[in-house]
C-alpha positions in Angstrom: 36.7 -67.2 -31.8 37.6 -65.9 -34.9 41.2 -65.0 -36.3 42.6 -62.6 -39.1 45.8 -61.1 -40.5 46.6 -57.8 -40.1 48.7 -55.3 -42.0 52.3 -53.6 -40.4 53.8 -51.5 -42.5 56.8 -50.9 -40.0 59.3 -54.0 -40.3 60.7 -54.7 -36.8 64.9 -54.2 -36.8 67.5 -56.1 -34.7 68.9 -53.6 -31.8 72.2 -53.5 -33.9 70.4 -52.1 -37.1 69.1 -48.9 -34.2 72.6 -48.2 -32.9 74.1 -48.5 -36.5 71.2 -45.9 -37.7 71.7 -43.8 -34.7 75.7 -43.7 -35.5 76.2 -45.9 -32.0 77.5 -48.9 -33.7 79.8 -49.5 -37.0 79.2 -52.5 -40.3 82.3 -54.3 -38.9 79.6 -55.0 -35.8 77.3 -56.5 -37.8 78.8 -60.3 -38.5 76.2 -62.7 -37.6 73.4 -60.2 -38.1 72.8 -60.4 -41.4 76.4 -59.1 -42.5 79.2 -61.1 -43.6 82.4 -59.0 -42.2 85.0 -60.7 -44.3 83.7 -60.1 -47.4 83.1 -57.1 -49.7 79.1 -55.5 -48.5 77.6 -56.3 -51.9 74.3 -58.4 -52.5 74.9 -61.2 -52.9 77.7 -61.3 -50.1 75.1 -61.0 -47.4 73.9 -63.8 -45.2 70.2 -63.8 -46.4 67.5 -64.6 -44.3 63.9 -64.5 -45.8 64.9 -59.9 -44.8 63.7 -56.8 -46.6 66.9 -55.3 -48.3 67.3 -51.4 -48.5 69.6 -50.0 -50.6 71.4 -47.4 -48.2 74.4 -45.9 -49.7 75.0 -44.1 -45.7 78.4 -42.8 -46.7 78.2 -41.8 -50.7 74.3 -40.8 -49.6 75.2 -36.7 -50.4 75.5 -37.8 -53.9 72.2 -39.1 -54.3 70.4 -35.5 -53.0 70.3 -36.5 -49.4 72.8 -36.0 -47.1 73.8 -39.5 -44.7 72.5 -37.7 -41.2 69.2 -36.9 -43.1 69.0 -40.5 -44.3 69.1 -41.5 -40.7 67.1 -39.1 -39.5 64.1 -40.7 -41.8 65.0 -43.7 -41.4 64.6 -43.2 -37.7 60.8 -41.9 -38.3 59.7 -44.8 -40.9 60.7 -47.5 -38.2 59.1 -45.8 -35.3 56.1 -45.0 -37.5 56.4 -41.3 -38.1 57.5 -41.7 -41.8 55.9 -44.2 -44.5 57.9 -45.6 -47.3 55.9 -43.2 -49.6 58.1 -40.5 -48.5 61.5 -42.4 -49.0 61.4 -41.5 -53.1 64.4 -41.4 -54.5 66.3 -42.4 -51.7 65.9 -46.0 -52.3 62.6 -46.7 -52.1 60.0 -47.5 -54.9 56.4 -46.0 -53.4 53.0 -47.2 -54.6 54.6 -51.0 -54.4 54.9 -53.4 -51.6 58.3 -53.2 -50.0 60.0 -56.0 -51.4 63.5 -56.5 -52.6 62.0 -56.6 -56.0 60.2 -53.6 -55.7 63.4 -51.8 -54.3 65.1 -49.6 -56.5 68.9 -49.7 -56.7 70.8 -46.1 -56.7 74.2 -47.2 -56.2 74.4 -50.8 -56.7 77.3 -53.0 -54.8 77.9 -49.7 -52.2 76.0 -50.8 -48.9 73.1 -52.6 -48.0 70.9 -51.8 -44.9 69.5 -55.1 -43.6 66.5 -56.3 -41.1 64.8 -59.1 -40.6 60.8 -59.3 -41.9 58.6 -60.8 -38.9 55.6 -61.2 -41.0 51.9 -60.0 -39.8 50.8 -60.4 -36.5 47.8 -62.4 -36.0 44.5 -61.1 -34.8 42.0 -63.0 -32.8 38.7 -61.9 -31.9 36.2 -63.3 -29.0 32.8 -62.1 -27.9 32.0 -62.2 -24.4 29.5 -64.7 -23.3 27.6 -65.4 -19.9 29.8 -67.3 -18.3 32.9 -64.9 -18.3 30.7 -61.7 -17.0 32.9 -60.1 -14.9 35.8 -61.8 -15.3 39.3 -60.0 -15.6 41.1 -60.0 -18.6 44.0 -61.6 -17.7 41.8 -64.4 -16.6 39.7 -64.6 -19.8 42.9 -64.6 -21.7 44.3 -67.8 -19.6 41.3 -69.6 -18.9 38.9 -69.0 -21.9 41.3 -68.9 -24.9 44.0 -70.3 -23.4 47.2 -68.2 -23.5 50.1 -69.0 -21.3 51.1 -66.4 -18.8 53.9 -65.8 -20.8 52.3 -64.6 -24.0 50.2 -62.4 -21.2 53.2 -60.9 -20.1 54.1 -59.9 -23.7 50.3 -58.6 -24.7 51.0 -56.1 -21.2 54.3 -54.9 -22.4 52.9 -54.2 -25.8 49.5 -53.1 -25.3 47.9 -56.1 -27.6 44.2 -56.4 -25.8 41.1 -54.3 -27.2 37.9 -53.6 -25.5 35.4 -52.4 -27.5 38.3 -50.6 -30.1 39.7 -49.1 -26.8 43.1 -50.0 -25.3 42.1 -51.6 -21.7 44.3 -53.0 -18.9 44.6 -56.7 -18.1 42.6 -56.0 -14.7 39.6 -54.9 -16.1 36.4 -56.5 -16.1 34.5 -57.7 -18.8 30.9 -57.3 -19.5 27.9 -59.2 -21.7 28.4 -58.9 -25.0 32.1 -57.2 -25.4 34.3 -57.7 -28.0 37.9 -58.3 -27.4 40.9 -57.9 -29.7 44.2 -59.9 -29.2 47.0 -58.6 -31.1 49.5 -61.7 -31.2 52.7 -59.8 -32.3 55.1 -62.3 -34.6 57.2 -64.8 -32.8 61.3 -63.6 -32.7 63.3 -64.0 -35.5 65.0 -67.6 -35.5 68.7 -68.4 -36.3 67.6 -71.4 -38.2 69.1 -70.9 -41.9 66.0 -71.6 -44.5 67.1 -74.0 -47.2 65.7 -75.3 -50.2 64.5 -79.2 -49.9 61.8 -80.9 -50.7 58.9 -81.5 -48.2 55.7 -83.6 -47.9 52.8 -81.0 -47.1 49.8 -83.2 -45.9 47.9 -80.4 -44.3 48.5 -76.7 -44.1 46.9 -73.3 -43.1 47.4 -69.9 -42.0 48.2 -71.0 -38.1 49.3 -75.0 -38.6 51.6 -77.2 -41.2 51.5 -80.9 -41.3 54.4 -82.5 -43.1 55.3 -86.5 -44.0 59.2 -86.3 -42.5 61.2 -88.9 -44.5 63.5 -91.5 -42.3 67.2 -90.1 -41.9 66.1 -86.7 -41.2 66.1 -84.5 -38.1 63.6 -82.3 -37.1 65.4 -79.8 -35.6 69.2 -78.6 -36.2 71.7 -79.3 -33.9 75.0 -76.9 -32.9 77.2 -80.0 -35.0 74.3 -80.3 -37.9 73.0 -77.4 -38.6 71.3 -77.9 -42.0 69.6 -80.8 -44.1 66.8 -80.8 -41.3 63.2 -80.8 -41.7 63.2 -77.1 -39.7 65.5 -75.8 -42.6 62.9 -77.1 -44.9 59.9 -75.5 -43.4 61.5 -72.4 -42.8 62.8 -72.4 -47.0 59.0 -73.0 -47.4 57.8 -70.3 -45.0 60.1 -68.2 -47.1 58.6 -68.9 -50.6 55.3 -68.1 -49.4 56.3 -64.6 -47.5 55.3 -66.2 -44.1 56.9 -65.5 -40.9 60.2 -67.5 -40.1 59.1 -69.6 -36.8 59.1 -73.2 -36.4 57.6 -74.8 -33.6 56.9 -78.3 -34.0 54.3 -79.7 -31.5 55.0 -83.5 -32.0 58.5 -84.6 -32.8 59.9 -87.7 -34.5 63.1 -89.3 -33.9 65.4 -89.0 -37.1 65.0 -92.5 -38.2 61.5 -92.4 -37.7 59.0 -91.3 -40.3 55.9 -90.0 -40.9 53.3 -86.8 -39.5 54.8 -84.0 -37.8 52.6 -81.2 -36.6 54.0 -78.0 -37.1 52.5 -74.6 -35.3 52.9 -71.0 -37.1 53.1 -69.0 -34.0 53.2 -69.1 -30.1 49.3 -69.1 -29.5 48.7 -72.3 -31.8 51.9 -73.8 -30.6 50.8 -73.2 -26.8 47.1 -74.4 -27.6 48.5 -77.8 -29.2 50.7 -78.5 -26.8 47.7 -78.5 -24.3 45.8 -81.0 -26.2 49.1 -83.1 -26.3 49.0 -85.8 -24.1 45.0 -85.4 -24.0 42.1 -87.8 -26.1 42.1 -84.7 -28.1 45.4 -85.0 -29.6 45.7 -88.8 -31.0 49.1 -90.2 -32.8 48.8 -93.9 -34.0 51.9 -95.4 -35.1 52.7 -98.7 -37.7 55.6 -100.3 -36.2 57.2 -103.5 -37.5 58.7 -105.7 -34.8 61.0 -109.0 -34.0 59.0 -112.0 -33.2 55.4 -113.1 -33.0 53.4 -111.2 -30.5 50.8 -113.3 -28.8 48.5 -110.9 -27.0 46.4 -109.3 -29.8 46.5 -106.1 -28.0 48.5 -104.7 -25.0 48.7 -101.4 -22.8 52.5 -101.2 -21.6 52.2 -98.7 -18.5 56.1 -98.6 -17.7 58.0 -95.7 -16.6 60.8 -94.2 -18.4 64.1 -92.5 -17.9 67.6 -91.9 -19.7 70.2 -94.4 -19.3 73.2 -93.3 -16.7 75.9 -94.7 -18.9 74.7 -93.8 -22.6 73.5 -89.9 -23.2 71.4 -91.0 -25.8 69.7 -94.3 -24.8 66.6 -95.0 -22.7 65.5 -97.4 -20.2 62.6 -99.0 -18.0 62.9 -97.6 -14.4 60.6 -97.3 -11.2 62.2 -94.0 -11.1 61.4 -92.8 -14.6 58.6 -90.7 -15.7 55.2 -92.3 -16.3 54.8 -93.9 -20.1 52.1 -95.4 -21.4 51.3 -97.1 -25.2 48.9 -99.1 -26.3 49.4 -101.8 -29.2 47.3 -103.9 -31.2 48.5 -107.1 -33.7 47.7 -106.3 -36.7 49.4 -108.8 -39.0 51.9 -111.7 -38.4 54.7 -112.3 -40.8 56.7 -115.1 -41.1 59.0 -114.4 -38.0 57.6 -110.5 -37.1 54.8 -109.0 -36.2 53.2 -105.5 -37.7 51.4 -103.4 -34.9 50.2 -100.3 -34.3 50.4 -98.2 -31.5 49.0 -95.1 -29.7 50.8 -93.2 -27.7 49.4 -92.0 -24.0 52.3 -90.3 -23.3 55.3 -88.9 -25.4 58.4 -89.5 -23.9 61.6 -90.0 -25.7 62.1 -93.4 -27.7 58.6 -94.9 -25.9 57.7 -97.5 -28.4 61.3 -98.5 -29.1 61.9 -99.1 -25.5 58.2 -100.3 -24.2 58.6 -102.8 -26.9 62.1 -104.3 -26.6 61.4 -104.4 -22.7 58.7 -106.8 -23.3 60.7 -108.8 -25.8 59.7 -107.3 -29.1 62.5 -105.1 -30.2 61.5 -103.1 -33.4 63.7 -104.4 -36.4 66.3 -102.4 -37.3 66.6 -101.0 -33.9 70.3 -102.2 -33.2 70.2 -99.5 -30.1 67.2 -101.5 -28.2 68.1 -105.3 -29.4 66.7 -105.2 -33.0 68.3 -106.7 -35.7 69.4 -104.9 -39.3 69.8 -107.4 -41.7 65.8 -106.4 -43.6 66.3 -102.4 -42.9 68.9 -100.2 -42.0 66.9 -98.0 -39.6 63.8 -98.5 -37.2 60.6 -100.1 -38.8 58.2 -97.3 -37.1 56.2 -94.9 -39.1 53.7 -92.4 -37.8 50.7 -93.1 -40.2 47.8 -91.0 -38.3 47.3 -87.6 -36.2 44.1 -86.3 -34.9 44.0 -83.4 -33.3 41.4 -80.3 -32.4 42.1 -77.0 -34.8 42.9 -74.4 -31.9 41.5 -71.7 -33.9 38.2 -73.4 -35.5 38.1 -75.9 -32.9 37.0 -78.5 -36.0 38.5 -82.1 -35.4 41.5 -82.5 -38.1 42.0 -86.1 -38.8 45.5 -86.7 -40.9 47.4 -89.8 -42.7 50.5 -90.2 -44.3 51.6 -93.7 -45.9 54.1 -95.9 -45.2 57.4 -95.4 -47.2 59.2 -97.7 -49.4 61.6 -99.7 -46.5 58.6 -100.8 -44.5 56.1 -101.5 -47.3 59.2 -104.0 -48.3 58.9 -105.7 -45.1 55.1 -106.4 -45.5 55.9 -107.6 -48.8 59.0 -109.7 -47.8 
């Protein structure tokens, strides 16, 4: 299995962007899509988001040497494909360059801005068909060989994205010795996640997976009430810099006062592909956890079940009823009144070590939600120090660390 990036030359647009071009829908319509309605259409005014401007002057257009229905009228050919940017010359776009905003040239400045939102390049993957898939469908080799979720199926039918051979084929055909398939793996939808520029960790990174070291005190994902300062705006900011598609889909998440490794998938397939391997031996998360007490056992599997708590939204509890959990811990060092351990996690449910612990009377310190006491740190003493995990592309073992920050290396010290 073998992957590569592809060329597009035709952005896709937002469904407002068509009926706008096709005279079906008005600027004013545009708030929230990439316009801000309240403010003067300039530049600088615009709510960006990692998009491809276009100077389009639609109404003062006849000024320029084209008239604003023959603006549309190309405009409608370049983004169904029957017009390159070439042919745009003089009417805002610069040919012979990649179409970039600085590569865009400005006829009337501060007038109007046409707006969409870059994807990025669809990914290409490439298998060879061996013995033990002669005569298999598709559809099936798609799901049971390389693993794609009926989902991204449905989306490879609607847009055609399977080769045979260099020949378009349906997903109920057969497969012979020796045939090489293409998967087209169009660029996952635009996100509403603002990029924003902060500072990030990068431990690993590649074309299809980004590892980063999340500091304590930071969320991974935006919520309606907090919707920036996360480690999504972050990675998106990032994404941005480096003209890679805006999606984030993190495969392993952290809580916001926890620390350390967060895997991080660039598209649907890798995210789908990790997300099999989660809870498997090929997918391994070790944690350094810092708790109350002297643990006696020198290592430990807690197998208790877990569900949320019926009084309190956010806390977790120990129940027959609850869904299966499972860690494993091992002493690794006794302080004067704690104990450092490390754990693996079987499972991944929400809060598992914090709860697993304070259930069997070890409550991590600084954990004031599960018993723990804050009077040496002001947030929970757990760290994820180590990921291994199977590359779904390569299929090569990826083994990752990140060190423990400043609070916890205190406590050692203390």
């Amino acid at each position: 299995l073998s992957s590569r990036r592809s060329r597009v030359q035709v952005p896709s647009v937002p469904p407002f962007m068509r009926k706008w071009l096709s005279g079906r829908a008005s600027p004013c319509q545009g708030e929230g899509r990439g316009f801000e309605s309240r403010l003067p259409l300039q530049l600088k005014n615009l709510k960006w988001n990692c998009g491809v401007v276009v100077n389009m002057p639609a109404c003062q257009a006849g000024d320029r040497g084209f008239k604003s229905r023959q603006f549309r009228h190309f405009m409608r050919k370049w983004l169904s494909g029957r017009a390159s940017p070439c042919q745009g010359e003089g009417r805002g776009f610069e040919p012979r360059l990649p179409l970039q905003l600085e590569n865009i040239r400005m006829i009337i400045p501060g007038v109007f801005f046409l707006y969409f939102q870059h994807r990025g390049e669809p990914m290409e993957l490439t298998h060879r068909v061996a013995n033990d898939s002669v005569g298999h469908t598709v559809e099936s080799l798609l799901h049971n060989k390389l693993g794609f979720s009926r989902s991204m199926i449905r989306k490879l039918k609607r847009h055609a994205g399977v080769e045979i051979n260099g020949q378009r084929v349906h997903l109920n055909q057969r497969v012979q010795l020796g045939d090489v398939i293409h998967i087209n793996i169009k660029p996952s939808e635009a996100t509403d996640i603002t990029p924003q520029p902060m500072e990030i960790d990068i431990i690993y990174e590649d074309e299809h997976l980004l590892v980063t070291n999340k500091p304590p005190g930071m969320l991974v994902h935006p919520l309606k009430h907090e919707p920036c300062n996360t480690l999504a705006n972050a990675v998106l900011y990032h994404y941005q810099q480096q003209k890679q598609p805006l999606c984030f889909k993190p495969v392993s998440r952290l809580d916001r006062d926890t620390s350390g490794l967060v895997v991080i998938a660039k598209n649907a397939y890798v995210g789908y592909q990790l997300a099999q391997q989660l809870h498997t031996n090929k997918f391994v998360r070790q944690y350094t956890a810092v708790v109350q007490g002297r643990v006696r056992q020198p290592r430990g599997v807690i197998a208790l079940p877990i569900t949320r708590c019926p009084d309190n939204k956010i806390k977790q509890m120990v129940s027959m009823d609850g869904r299966h959990a499972v860690s494993h811990y091992q002493v690794e060092q006794h302080l004067k009144d704690n104990t450092v351990v490390k754990v693996r996690l079987q499972t991944g449910r929400t809060h598992q070590i914090r709860v697993h612990m304070s259930f069997i009377g070890y409550p991590l310190l600084g954990d004031n939600l599960y018993g723990g006491q804050r009077n040496t740190i002001n947030r929970q003493a757990l760290h994820c120090h180590y990921v291994m995990l199977t590359h779904p592309i390569n299929k090569e073992p990826l083994q990752l660390t990140a060190p423990l920050p400043m609070d916890m290396q205190q406590l050692l010290i203390g």
